[in-house]
C-alpha positions in Angstrom: 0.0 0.0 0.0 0.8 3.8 -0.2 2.1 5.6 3.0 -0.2 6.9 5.2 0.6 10.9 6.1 0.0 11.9 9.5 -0.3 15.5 9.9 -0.1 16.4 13.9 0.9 17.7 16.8 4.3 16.7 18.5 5.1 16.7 22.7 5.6 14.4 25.3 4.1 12.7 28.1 4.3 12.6 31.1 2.6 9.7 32.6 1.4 9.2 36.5 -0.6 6.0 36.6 -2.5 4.2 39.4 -4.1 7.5 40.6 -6.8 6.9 42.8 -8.2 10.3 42.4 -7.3 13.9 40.6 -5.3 16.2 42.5 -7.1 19.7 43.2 -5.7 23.0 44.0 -4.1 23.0 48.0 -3.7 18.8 48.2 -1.1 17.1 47.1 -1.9 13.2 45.1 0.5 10.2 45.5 1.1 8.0 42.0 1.9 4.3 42.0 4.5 4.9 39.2 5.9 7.9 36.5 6.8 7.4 32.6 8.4 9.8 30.0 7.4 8.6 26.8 6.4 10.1 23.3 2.9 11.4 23.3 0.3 13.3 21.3 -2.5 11.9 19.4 -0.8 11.9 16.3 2.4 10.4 17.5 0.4 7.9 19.1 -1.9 7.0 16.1 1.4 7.1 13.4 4.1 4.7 15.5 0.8 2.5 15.9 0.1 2.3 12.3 4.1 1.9 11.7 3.8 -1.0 14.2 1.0 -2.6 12.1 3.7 -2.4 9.2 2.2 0.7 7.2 4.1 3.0 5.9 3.9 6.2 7.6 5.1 9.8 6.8 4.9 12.6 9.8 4.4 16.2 9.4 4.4 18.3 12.1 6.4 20.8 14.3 8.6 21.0 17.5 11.4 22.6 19.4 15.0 21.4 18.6 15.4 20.4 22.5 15.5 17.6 24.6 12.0 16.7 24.1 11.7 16.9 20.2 14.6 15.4 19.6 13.2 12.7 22.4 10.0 12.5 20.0 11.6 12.7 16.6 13.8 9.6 17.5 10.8 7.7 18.7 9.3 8.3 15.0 12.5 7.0 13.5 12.8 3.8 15.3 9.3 2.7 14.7 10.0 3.5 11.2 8.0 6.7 10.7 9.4 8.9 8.1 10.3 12.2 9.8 12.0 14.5 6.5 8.8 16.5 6.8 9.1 17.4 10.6 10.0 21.0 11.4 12.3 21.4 14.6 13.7 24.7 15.8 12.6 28.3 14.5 12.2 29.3 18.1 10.0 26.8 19.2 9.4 24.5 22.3 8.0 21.2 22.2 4.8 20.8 24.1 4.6 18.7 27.2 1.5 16.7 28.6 1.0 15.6 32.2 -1.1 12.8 32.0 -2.8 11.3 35.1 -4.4 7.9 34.3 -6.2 4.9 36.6 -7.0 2.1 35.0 -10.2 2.8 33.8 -9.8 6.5 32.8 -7.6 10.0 32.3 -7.1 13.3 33.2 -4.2 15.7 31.0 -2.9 18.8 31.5 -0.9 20.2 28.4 1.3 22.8 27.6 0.8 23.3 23.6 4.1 24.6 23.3 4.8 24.3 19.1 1.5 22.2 19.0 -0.5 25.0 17.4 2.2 26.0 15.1 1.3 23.9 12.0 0.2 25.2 8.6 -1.3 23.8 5.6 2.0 25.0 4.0 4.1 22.9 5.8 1.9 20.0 4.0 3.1 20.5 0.1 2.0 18.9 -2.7 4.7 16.3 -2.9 4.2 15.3 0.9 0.6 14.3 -0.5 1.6 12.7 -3.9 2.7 9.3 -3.5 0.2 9.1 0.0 -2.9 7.3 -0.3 -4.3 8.7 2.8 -4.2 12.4 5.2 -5.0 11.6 8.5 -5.4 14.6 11.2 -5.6 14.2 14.8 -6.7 16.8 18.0 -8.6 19.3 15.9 -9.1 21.8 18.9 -5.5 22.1 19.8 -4.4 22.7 16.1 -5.4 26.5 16.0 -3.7 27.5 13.1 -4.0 24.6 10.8 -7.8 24.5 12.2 -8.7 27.5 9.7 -7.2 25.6 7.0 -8.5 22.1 7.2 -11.3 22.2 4.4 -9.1 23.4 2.0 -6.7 20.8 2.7 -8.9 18.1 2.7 -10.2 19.4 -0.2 -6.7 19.0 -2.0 -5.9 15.8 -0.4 -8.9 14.8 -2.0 -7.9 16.0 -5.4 -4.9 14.5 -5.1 -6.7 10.8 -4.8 -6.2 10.6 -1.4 -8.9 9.8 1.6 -8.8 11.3 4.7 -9.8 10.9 8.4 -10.1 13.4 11.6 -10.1 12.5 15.2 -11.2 15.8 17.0 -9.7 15.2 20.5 -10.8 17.2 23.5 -12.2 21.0 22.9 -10.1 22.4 26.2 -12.4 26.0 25.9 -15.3 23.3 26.0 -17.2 26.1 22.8 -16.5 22.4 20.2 -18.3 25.0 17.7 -20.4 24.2 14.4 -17.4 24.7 11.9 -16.3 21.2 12.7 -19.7 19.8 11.6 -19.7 21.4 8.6 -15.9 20.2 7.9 -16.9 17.3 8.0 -18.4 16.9 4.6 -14.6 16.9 3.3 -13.8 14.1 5.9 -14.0 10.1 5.1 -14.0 9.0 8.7 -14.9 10.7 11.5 -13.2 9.4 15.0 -14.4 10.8 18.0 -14.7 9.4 21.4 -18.4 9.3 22.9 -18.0 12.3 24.8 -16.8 14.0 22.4 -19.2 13.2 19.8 -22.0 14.4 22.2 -20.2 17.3 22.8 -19.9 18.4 19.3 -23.4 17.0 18.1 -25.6 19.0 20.9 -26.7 15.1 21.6 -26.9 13.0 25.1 -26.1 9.6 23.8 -23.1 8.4 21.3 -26.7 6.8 19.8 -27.9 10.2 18.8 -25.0 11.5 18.2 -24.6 9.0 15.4 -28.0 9.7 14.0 -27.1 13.8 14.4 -23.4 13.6 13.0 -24.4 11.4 9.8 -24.4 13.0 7.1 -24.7 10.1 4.1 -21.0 10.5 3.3 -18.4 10.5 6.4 -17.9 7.4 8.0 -18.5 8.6 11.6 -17.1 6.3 14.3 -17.5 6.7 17.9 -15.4 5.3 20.5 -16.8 4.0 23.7 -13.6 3.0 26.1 -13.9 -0.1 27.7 -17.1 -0.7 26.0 -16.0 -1.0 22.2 -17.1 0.8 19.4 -20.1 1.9 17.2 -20.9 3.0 14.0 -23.7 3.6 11.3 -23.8 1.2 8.4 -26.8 1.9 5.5 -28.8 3.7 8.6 -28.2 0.5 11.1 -26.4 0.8 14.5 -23.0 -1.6 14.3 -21.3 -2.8 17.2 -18.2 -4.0 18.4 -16.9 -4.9 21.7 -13.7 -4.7 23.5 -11.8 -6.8 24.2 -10.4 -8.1 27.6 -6.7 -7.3 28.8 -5.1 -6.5 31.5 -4.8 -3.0 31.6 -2.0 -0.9 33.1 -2.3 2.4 31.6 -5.3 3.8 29.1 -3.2 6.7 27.3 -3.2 7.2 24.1 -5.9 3.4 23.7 -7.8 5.6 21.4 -5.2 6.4 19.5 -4.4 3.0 18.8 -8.1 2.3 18.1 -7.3 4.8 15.6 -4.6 3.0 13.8 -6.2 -0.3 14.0 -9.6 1.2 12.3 -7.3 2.9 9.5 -5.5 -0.4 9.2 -8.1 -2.5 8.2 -10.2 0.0 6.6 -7.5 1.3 3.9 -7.3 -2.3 3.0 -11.0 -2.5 2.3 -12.1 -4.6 5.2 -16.0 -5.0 6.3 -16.5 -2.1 8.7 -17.1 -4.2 11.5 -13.7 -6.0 11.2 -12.7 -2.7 11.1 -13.8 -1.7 14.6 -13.0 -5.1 15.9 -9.2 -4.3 14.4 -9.8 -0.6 16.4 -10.5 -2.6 19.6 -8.1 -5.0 19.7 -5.1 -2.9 18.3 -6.7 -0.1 21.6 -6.8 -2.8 23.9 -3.2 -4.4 23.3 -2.0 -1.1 23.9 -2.4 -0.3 27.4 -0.8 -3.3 28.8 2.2 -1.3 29.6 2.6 2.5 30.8 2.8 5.2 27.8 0.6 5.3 24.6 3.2 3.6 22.6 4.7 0.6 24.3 2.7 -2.0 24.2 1.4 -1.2 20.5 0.1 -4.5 19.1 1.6 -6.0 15.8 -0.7 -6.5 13.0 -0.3 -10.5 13.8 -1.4 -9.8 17.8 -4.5 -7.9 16.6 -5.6 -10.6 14.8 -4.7 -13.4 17.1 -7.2 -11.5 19.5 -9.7 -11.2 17.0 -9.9 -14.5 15.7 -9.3 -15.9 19.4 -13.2 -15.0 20.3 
């Protein structure tokens, strides 16, 4: 297949797992254990397709310091193509704090060069021998948010098909732009939440039904429960599977890749969120959103085990 270029932000995390509860202003909150690792959306989703054996190309921006360099190397030794990352110019690579139980997760970020990429830094030859664009944490993005329909748009023209996972909306406004973005989007990723969020909606059910639009593929992704999507205006279903979680960073992420996995290679669309739930859950049997990234061959052996 074609690479697969993921357009995103770059930081790092910083994990604190086994929290029993969230710290709050004049207490102080004990962790069970602390991890540096490579974070962001993006980063996450990429190194998981790369560990799926896809071929990925990264564009994005961060600091030339200890952290992007940190991040940059990660890329590489997954086998990530990195010639179209941007480091230096002034910049700082952002930093998340990420609290995590076993069951949920709490971040704190500092953007840092996060909101610093431009359609520009996405030229036509990064898109020409790509099959597909994939754009993660929509909200953070700010100046490549403006941009997005037009470069959709020219990903399209290009032949390529595209996907958008929206992430978190930290000024909580989600806005209707997104909505209306999404008619230039191929599949839609967001968690149930989020969806609700962003659709006006109580239930990932209704949001479904209130984000379809008869051309996106909208997936929603429901954490421990599995994942859901619309098929010819019927409700699919997929449920997770069991593991032995340590650490839930990033497992959407990896849903992510396992989704776009299978459905670049023209899988059912259920196999396609049962490929999203197995490649989520095989990654949070170790701390950091990158770790424990499933091969394609542990995917399936999950799948085909039930």
């Amino acid at each position: 297949m074609k690479r697969v270029v993921v357009a995103g932000e770059i930081n790092v995390d910083l994990i604190f797992t086994g929290v029993s509860e969230l710290p709050r202003f004049g207490r102080e909150t004990l962790a069970q254990t602390y991890a540096q690792c490579p974070g962001s959306s993006s980063m996450i989703l990429a190194m998981g397709l790369a560990r799926l054996g896809d071929p990925v190309r990264f564009v994005g921006r961060c600091g030339d310091d200890a952290f992007g360099r940190l991040c940059i190397d990660a890329l590489r030794e997954r086998g990530v193509d990195t010639t179209a990352v941007i480091a230096g110019n002034g910049l700082r690579t952002g930093v998340t704090v990420a609290m995590s139980s076993r069951t949920d997760r709490a971040l704190l970020t500092w953007p840092g060069a996060i909101a610093e990429l431009t359609a520009e830094d996405l030229s036509d030859d990064v898109l020409a021998d790509a099959q597909h664009l994939h754009v993660s944490s929509y909200y953070l993005q700010t100046k490549l948010r403006p941009q997005l329909n037009e470069l959709f748009a020219r990903a399209h023209a290009a032949g390529l098909t595209t996907s958008l996972d929206p992430g978190s909306d930290p000024e909580q406004r989600w806005g209707r732009e997104l909505i209306d973005l999404l008619h230039n989007v191929d599949v839609f990723m967001p968690n149930g939440s989020e969806a609700c969020a962003i659709s006006g909606t109580d239930t990932p059910e209704e949001a479904l039904q209130a984000l379809d639009n008869g051309r996106t593929r909208i997936v929603i992704k429901l954490g421990s429960r599995g994942a859901t999507t619309l098929d010819a205006g019927k409700t699919l279903f997929a449920a997770a599977y069991a593991t032995q979680a340590a650490d839930t960073t990033g497992a959407g992420d990896s849903f992510n890749s396992g989704f776009l996995h299978a459905w670049l290679r023209d899988r059912p669309v259920l196999d396609c969120l049962r490929w999203g739930n197995a490649c989520g859950g095989l990654s949070t049997r170790g701390i950091g959103g990158t770790a424990t990234q499933g091969t394609a061959e542990e995917a399936l052996a999950l799948i085909t085990a039930r």
